[in-house]
C-alpha positions as CSV (number, residue, x, y, z in Angstrom):
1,X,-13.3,15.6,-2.3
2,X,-13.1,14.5,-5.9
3,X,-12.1,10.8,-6.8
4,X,-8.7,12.3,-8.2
5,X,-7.4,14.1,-5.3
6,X,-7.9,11.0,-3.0
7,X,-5.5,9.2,-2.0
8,X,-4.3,5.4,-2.6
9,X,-3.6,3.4,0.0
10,X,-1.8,-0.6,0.3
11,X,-2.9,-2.8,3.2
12,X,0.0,-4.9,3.4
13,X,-1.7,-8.0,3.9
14,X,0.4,-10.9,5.9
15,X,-2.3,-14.2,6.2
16,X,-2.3,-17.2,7.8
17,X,-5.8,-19.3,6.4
18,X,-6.7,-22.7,5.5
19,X,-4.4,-24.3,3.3
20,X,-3.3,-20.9,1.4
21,X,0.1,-20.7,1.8
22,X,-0.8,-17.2,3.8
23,X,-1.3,-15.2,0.9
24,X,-4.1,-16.1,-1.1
25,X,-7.4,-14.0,-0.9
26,X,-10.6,-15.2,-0.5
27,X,-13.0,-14.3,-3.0
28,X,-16.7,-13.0,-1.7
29,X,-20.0,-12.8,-3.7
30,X,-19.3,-15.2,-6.1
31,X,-16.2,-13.0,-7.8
32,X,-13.5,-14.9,-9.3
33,X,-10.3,-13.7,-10.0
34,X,-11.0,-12.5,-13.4
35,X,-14.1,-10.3,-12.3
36,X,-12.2,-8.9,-9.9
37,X,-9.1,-7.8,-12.0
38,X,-11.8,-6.0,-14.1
39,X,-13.3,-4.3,-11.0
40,X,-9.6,-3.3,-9.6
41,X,-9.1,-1.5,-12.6
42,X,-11.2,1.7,-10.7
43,X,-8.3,3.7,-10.3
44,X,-9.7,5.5,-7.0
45,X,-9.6,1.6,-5.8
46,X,-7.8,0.7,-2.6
47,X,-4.5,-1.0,-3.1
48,X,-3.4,-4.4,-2.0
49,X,0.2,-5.8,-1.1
50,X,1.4,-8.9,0.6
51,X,4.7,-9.2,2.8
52,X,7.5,-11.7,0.7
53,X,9.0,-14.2,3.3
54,X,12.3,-14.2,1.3
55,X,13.5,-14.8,5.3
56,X,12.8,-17.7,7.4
57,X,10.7,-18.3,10.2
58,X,6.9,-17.4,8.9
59,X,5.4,-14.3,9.3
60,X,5.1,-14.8,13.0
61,X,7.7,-15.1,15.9
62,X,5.4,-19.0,17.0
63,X,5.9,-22.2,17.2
64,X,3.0,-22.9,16.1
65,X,3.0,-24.8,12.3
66,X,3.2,-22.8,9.5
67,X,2.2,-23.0,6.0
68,X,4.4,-20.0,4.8
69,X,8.0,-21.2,2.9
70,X,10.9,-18.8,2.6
71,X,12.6,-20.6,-0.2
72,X,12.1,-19.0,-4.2
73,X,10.0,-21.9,-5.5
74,X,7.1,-21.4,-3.1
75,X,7.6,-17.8,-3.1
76,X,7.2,-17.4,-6.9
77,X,3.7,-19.7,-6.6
78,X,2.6,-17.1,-3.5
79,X,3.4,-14.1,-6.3
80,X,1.7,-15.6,-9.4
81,X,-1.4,-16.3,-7.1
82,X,-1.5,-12.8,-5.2
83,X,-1.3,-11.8,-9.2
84,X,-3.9,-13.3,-10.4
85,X,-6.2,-12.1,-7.6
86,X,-5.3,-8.3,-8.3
87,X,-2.8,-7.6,-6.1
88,X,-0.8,-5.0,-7.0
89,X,2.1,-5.4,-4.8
90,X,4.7,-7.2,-2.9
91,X,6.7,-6.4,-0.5
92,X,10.5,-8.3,0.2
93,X,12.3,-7.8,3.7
94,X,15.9,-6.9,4.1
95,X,17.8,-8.4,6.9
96,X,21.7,-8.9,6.5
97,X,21.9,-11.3,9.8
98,X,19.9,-13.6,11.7
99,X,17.4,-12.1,14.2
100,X,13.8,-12.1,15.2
101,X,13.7,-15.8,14.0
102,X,15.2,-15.4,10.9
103,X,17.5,-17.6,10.7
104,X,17.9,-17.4,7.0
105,X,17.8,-14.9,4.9
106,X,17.5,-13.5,1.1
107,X,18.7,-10.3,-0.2
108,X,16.2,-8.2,-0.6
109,X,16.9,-6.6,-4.4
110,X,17.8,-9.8,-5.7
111,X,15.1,-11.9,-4.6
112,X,12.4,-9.2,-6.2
113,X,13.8,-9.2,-9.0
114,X,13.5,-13.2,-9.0
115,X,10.2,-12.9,-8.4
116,X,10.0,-9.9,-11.1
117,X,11.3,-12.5,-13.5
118,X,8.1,-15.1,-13.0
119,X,5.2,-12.5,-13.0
120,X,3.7,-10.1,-15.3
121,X,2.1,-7.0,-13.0
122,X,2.6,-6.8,-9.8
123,X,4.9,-4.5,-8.5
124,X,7.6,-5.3,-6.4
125,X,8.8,-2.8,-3.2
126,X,12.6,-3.6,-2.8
127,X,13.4,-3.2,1.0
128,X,17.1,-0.8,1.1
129,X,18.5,-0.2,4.2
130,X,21.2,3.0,3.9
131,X,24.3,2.6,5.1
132,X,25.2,-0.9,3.6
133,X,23.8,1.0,0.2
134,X,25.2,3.7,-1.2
135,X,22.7,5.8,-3.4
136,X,24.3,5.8,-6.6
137,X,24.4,1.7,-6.3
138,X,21.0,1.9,-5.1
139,X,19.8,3.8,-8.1
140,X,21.5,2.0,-10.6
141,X,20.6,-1.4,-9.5
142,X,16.9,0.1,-9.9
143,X,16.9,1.4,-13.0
144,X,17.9,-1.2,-14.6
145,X,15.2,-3.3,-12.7
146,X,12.7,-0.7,-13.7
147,X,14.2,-1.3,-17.4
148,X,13.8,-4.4,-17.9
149,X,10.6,-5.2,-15.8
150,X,8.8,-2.4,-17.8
151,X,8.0,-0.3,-14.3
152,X,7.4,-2.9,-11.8
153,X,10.0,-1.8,-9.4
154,X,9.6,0.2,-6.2
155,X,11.8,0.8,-3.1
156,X,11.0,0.9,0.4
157,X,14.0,2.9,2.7
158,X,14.3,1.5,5.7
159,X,15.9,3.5,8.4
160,X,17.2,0.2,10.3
161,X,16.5,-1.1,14.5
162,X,19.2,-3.8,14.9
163,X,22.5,-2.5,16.1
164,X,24.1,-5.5,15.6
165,X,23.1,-5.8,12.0
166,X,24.7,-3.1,11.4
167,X,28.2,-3.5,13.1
168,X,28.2,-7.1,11.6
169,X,28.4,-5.4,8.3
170,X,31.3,-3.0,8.9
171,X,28.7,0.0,9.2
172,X,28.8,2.8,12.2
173,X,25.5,2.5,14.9
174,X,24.0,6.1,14.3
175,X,21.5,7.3,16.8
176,X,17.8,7.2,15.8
177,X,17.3,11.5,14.4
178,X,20.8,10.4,12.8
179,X,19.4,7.4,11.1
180,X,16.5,9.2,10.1
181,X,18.6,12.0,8.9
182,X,20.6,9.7,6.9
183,X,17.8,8.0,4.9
184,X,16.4,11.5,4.1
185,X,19.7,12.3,2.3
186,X,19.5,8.7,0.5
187,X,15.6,9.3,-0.6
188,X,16.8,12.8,-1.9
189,X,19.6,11.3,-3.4
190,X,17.9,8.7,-5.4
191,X,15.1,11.3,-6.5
192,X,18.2,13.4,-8.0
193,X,20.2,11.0,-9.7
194,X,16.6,9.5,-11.3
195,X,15.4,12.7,-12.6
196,X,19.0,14.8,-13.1
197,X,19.6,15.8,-17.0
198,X,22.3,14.5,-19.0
199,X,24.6,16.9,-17.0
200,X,24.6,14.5,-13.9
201,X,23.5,14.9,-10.8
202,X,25.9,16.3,-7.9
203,X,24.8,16.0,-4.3
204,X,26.8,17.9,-0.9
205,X,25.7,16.1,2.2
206,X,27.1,14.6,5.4
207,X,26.5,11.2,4.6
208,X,26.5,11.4,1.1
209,X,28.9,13.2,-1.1
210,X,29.3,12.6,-5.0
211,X,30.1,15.0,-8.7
212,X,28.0,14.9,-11.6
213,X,26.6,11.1,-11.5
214,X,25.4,10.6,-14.8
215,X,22.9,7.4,-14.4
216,X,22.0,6.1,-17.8
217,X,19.6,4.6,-19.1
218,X,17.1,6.3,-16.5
219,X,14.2,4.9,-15.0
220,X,11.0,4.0,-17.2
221,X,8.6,5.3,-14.5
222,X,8.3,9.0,-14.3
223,X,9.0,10.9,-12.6
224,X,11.0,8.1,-10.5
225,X,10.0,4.5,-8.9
226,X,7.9,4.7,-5.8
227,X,9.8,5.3,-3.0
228,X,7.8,4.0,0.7
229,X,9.4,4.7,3.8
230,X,7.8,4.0,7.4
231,X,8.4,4.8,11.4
232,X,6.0,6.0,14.6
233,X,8.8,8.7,15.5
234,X,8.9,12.7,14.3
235,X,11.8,11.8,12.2
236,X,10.0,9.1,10.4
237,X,6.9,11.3,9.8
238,X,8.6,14.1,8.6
239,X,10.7,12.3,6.4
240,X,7.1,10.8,5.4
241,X,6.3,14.5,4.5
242,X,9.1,15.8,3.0
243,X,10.9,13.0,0.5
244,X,8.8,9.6,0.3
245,X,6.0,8.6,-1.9
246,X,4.0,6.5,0.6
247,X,4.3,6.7,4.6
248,X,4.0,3.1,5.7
249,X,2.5,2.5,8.8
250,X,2.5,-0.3,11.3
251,X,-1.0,-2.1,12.1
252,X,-3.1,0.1,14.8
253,X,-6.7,0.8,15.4
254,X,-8.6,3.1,13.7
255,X,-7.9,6.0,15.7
256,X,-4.2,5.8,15.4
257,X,-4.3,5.6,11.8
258,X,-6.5,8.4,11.8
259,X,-3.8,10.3,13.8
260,X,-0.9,9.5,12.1
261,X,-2.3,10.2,8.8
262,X,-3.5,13.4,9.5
263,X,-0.3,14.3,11.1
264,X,1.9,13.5,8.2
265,X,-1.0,15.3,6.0
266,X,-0.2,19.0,8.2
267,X,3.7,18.3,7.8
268,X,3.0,17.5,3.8
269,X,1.5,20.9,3.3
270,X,3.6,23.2,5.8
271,X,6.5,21.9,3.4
272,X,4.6,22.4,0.1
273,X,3.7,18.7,-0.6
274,X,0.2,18.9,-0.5
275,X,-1.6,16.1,-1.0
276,X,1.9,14.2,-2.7
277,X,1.8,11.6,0.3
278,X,0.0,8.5,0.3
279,X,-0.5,5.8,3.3
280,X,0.4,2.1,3.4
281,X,-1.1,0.5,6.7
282,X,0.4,-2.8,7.9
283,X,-2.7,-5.9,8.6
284,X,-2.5,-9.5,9.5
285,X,-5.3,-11.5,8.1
286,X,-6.9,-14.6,9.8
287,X,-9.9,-16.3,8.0
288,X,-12.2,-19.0,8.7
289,X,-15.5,-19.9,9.4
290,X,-16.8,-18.4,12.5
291,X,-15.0,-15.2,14.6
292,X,-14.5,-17.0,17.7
293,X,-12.7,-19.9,15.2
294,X,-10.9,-17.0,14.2
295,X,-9.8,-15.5,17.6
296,X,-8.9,-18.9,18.6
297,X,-6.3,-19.3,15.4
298,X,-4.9,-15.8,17.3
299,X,-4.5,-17.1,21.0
300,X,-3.2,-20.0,19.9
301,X,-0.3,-17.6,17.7
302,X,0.3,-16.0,20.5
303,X,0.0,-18.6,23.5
304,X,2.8,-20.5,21.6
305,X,5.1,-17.7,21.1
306,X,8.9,-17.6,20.5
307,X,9.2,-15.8,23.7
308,X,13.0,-15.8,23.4
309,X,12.9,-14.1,20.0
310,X,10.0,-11.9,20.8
311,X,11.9,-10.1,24.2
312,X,15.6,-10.1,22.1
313,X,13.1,-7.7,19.3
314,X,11.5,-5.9,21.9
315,X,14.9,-5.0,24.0
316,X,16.4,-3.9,20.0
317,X,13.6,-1.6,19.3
318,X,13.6,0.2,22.5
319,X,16.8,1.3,22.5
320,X,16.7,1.9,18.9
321,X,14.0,4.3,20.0
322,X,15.3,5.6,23.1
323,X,17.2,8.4,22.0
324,X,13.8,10.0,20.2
325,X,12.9,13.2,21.6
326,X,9.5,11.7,22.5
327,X,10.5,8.1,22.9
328,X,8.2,7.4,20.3
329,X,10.2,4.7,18.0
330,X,8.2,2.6,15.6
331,X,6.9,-0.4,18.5
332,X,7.0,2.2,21.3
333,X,3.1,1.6,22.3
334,X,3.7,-2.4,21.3
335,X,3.0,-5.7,23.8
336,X,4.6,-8.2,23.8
337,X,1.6,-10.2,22.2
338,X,1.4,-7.5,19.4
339,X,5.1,-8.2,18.6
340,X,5.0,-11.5,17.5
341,X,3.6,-10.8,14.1
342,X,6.1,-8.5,12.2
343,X,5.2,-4.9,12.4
344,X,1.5,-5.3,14.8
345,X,-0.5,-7.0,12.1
346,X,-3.0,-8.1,14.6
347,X,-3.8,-4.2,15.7
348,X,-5.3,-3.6,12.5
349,X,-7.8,-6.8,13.5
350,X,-8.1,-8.1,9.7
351,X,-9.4,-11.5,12.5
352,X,-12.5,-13.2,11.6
353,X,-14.7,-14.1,8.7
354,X,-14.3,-12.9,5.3
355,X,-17.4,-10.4,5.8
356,X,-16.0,-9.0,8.5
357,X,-12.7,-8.6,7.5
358,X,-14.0,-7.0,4.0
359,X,-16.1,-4.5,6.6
360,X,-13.1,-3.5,8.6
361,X,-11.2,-3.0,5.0
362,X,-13.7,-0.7,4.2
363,X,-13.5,1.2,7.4
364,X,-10.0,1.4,6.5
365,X,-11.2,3.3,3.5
366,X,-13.3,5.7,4.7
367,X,-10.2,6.6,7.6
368,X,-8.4,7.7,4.7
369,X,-10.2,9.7,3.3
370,X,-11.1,12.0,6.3
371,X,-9.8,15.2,6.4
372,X,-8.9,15.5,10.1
373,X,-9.1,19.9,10.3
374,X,-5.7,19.2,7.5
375,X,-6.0,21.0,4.5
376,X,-5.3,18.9,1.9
């Protein structure tokens, strides 16, 4: 397979180390972070984002101390540094109401563009959550982020799990194919209104419904920003096939990534999008000296979970993801260890010394690029 048919892919990299703030990478063989901006400029090179905690709480449901800070000032220092170590993106969180530990919360759009405002390259992925958006908001307010950042805007449609988020905002509780269904129409949306002529753009759908939208000035990236969207469910994989840009995935072991991506790969090409999908897999990293230093860092995580928060997540998810044909939501095959890091981070095991955490990255590679019987 040639290096231009390959596919890119993020590890979306949530960190708790020594005295980094959780986000600052760890360079190896003597690169610093000027070298390795020159080597990330391969452009078959894996991908690197980090998770924004514009919400409170850390990036893990435990009461154990954390060096992680939701407010803008020590956000803006974790962007400039992931920067200046090559990252390419970053990734905000929406969540309208308190849950999971979050107590506090920024918007989403807002906050990236904050942070937008203080770098120079990375890219930020706006989390949107359809049904407190409406598309033709949602596509202005990017546009004219993508304007005036020069292209550094991205979007990432979340389909939603938190009923009460949603009724706390005015907004009907669909079931999950409905939700999925929904966010299909709002991906397909957005990807008309970008790229429509100057005639407008009119879309007929039963969530959506609008005449000749005329968005100007349009988007600087072409053919539209990046749009990521994630899920474990059919719905979320073949909306992964059919509409998004990326397919995000939650942290797993090899295997499961290896299944999920080939999955999404056959439902790409039986709807003509062959080889148009690429994968974003979800990792929690955990430095330090020795493995077993390492693995204690993890029990001690988990040993001093929220356990409160933790079950409250775990009863939300399931029956957000009851009513799947399968039962397969997003956290369906989750413990309740696993869930006290947003989204399984510790399945992907990025847990041990910076060798072997740049040795399971480059297993994470080669899992990509595996063709899996899928002809793409």
């Amino acid at each position: 397979m040639s290096a231009r048919k390959r596919q890119k892919t993020v590890a979306s990299n949530s960190s708790e180390t020594n005295g980094t703030n959780g986000h600052n990478v760890e360079t190896t063989h003597g690169y610093t972070p000027a070298t390795q901006l020159e080597l990330n400029q391969d452009p078959d090179r894996l991908l690197f984002a980090y998770w924004v905690p514009n919400v409170s709480g850390g990036l893990v449901v435990s009461k154990i101390a954390q060096k992680t800070n939701w407010d803008l000032a020590s956000n803006v220092q974790y962007a400039k540094t992931a920067e200046s170590y090559g990252f390419e993106y970053a990734l905000t969180q929406i969540r309208f109401t308190a849950s999971y530990g979050a107590e506090n919360q920024h918007e989403s759009v807002s906050f990236s563009q904050a942070l937008l405002h203080n770098t120079e390259r990375i890219k930020l992925i706006a989390a949107i959550l359809p049904g407190p958006w409406n598309p033709t908001i949602a596509a202005k307010q990017i546009a004219s982020i993508d304007n005036y950042t020069n292209g550094r805007i991205a979007v990432n449609i979340v389909s939603g799990w938190n009923k009460s988020e949603f009724t706390a905002v005015g907004q009907w509780w669909l079931e999950h194919a409905e939700r999925y269904r929904r966010s299909n129409e709002f991906i397909r949306a957005l990807k008309g209104i970008w790229t429509a002529d100057d005639e407008g753009f009119t879309f007929g759908g039963d969530f959506y419904q609008f005449r000749n939208y005329k968005l100007a000035p349009k988007p600087l990236q072409k053919p539209h920003p990046e749009i990521f969207q994630g899920g474990n469910s059919d719905d979320a994989r073949n909306n992964g096939a059919e509409v998004s840009d990326w397919y995000f995935m939650n942290g797993n072991d090899l295997d499961g990534f290896r299944e999920q991506i080939a999955d999404v790969k056959e439902r790409a090409r039986k709807v003509g999008r062959k080889g148009k999908v690429k994968f974003a897999v979800n990792g929690f990293v955990i430095i330090r000296e020795t493995e077993e230093e390492a693995i204690r860092v993890l029990r001690e995580i988990q040993g001093k979970a929220d356990t409160e928060a933790v079950k409250a997540f775990r009863e939300a998810v399931q029956q957000a993801g009851a009513s799947t044909g399968n039962k397969k939501g997003m956290w369906a095959d989750s413990k309740l260890e696993d869930l006290v890091q947003y989204n399984d981070g510790f399945k992907t095991k990025l847990i041990g010394t910076k060798e072997q955490i740049a040795d399971r990255i480059l297993l994470l590679v080669r899992v990509r690029w595996v063709d899996h019987k899928c002809k793409v």
